[in-house]
C-alpha positions in Angstrom: -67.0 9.3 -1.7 -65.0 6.5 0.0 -66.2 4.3 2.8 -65.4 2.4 5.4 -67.7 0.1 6.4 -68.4 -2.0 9.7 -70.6 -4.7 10.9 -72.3 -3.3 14.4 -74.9 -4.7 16.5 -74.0 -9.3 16.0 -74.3 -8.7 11.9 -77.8 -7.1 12.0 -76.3 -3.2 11.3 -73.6 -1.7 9.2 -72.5 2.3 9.8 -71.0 3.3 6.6 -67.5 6.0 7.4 -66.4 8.5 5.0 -62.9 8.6 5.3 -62.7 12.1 4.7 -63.0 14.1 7.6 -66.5 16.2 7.2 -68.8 18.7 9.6 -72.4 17.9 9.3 -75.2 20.7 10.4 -77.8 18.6 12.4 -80.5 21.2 12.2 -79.8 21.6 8.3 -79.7 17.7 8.5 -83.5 17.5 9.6 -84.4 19.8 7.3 -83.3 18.2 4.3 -83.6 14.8 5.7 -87.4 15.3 7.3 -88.4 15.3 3.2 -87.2 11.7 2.7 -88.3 9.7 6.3 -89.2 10.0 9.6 -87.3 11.9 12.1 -87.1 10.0 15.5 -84.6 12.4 17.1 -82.1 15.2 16.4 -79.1 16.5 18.2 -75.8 17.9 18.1 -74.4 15.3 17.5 -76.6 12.8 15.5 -80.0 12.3 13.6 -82.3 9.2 13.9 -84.8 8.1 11.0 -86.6 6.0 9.3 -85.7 5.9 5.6 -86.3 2.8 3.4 -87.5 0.3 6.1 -84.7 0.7 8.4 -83.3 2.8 11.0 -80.7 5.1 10.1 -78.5 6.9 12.0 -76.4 10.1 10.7 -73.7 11.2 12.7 -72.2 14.9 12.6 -68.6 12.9 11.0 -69.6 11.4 8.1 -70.5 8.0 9.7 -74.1 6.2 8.9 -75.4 3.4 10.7 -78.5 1.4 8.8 -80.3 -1.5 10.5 -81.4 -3.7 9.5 -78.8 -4.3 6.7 -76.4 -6.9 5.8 -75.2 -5.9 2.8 -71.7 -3.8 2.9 -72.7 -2.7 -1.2 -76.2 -1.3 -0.2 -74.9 0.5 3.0 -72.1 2.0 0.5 -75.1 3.2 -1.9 -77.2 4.1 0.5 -74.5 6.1 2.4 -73.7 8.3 -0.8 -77.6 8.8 -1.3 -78.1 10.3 2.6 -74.8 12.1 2.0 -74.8 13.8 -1.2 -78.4 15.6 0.2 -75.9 16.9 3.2 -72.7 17.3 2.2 -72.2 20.6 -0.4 
């Protein structure tokens, strides 16, 4: 899968972008997701963990926003690991 990736919140958060367009289930999201962290919150149109240390946030696109994180290589990784468990 190829990224985007950009720096959000002064440096402290990166959201990963596939740039393939994609349609991800929410509900099917928690389900799979609920196995690997803690679910905050769930919606239409995104789901909020806790996964790793951080707070990630998976949005119905294809985007996924980590924070803390710094490093554009881990958010890339990290991106493909959430999104391989969603995306058939």
């Amino acid at each position: 899968m190829r990224y985007s990736v950009t720096r959000l919140c002064g440096g402290k958060a990166l959201m990963a972008t596939l740039r393939e367009p994609v349609e991800i289930d929410m509900e099917n999201a928690a389900s799979v997701l609920s196995k690997e962290g803690e679910i905050k919150s769930v919606d239409d149109m995104m789901l909020v963990m806790t996964w790793k240390g951080m707070d990630v946030t998976v949005y119905t696109q294809g985007k996924v926003m980590f924070h803390p994180l710094d490093d554009r290589n881990e958010a890339i990784s990290y991106a493909n690991e959430i999104l391989s468990m969603l995306i058939n």
